[in-house]
C-alpha positions, 0 to 999 in steps of 0.5 A, spaced: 637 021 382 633 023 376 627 025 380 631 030 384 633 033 377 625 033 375 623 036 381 629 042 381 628 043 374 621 042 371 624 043 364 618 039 362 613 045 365 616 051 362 611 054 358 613 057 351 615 064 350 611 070 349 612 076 344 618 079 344 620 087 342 621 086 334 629 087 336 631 081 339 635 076 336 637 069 337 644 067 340 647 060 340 653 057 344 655 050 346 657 048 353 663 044 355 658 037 354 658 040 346 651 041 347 647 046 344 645 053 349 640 058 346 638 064 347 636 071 346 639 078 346 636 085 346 639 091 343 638 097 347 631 101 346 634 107 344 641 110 343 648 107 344 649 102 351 656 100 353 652 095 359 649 088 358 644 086 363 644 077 363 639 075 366 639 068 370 631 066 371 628 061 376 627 054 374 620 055 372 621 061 368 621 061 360 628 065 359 625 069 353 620 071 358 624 073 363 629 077 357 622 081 354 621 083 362 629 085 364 628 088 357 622 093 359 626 094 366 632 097 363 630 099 357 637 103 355 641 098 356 643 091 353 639 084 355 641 077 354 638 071 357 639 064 355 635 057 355 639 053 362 641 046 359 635 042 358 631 047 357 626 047 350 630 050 346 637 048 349 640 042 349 642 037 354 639 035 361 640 040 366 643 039 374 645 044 378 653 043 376 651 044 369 648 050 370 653 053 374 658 049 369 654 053 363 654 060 367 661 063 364 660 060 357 654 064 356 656 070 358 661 071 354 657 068 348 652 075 351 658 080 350 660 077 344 654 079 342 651 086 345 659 088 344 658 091 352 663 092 356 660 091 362 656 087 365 650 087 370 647 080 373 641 078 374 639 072 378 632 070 379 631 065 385 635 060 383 638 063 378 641 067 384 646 062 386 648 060 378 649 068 379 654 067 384 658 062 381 659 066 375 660 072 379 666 067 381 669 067 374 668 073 371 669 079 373 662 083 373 659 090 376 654 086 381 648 083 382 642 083 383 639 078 387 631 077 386 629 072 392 636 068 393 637 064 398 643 061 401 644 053 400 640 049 395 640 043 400 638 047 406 632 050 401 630 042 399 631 041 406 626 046 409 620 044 404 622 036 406 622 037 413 621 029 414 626 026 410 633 026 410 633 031 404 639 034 406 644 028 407 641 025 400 642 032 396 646 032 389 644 039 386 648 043 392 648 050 389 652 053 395 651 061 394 653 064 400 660 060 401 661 063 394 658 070 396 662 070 402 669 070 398 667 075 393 667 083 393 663 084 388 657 089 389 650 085 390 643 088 391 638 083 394 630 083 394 626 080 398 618 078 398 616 078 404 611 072 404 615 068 399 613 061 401 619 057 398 625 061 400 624 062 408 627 068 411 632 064 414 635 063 407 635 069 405 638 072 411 644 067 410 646 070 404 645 077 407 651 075 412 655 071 407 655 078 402 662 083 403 659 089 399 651 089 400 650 095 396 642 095 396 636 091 401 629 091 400 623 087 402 616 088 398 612 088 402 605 083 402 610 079 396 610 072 395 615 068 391 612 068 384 608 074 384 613 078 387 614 081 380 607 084 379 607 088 385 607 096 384 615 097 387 617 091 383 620 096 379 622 101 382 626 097 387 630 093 381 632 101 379 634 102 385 638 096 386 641 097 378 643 104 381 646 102 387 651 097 384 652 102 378 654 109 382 660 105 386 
């Protein structure tokens, strides 16, 4: 139902992006609908990188934003972050099999662009499960998980408790049964107050993970300010560490 679409992905709502470093420049790629997919990409701050970190935000993030902080997150390597379909300035309207759909045409429209030879997803909310599915397409060297959760529907059913939100549901992002048949390194972090995903949640994709190199909580987090908090940092470099040293 339309009003499904418009609840998971307020497209609508995302506000414009902000400054971006001087270096970015635009990238452009078509999904398999032949709609036009946009994005950024950000060369390295200093010096040579042969590592591109994409970046899949949440459903409310400007993807240029989300760029500019993996950007100063990691400032030696490549970044890369696309508009999902639907999303200003990308075309199309976006679902969850879209966007899972657009998952691999992207990154390979982000390698071609850095010349990486190696890739490092980043998943926000529910950009961990799009993450999930590509990991199941292309071959990375991790992820990392910022608030995932396991099943879309089971999230959609836990805000909806009184109705029957799971039988109805169209959107399914199945992250855990796709993790669960993967070997690729996976990092999670955590808010410990995150009011949309429970920790139920995050715990069923914690068992589904076959190499969980990296587990950390922010303590006193919600799901929004997480990323503002002092160790937000500091547990993103640990997870990229983590992935990187195996």
């Amino acid at each position: 139902m339309l009003l499904e679409e418009q609840l998971l992905f307020p497209a609508h709502a995302v506000g414009a992006e902000g400054p971006m470093p001087p270096a970015a420049r635009s990238i452009e790629t078509r999904a398999a609908s032949g709609d036009r997919l946009f994005g950024v990409h950000i060369p390295p701050a200093r010096g040579a990188s042969d590592l591109l970190v994409l970046g899949l935000p949440g459903n409310g993030w400007n993807s240029m934003d989300a760029a500019a902080m993996l950007h100063a997150l990691y400032p030696d390597a490549h970044v890369a972050s696309f508009h999902y379909r639907g999303y200003r300035q990308s075309e199309g309207s976006p679902s969850a099999a879209a966007l899972i759909a657009d998952a691999p045409i992207v990154h390979d429209a982000a390698v071609e662009a850095s010349g990486a030879s190696r890739v490092l997803v980043v998943g926000m909310s529910i950009g961990t499960g799009i993450a999930v599915h590509l990991a199941a397409e292309r071959d990375v060297e991790g992820l990392i998980l910022v608030t995932p959760f396991d099943s879309l529907r089971k999230v959609a059913g836990e805000a909806i408790a009184m109705l029957p939100v799971e039988a109805l549901f169209r959107n399914e992002i199945a992250a855990a049964e796709t993790l669960a048949s993967q070997k690729v390194p996976a990092a999670i972090i955590e808010a410990e107050r995150d009011e949309i995903i429970s920790a139920a949640r995050t715990e069923g994709l914690r068992q589904a993970a076959q190499q969980l190199v990296y587990d950390h909580k922010i303590v006193g987090a919600g799901h929004n300010d997480l990323y503002g908090h002092a160790d937000f940092a500091l547990s993103m470099a640990q997870a990229r560490a983590a992935i990187l040293s195996r």
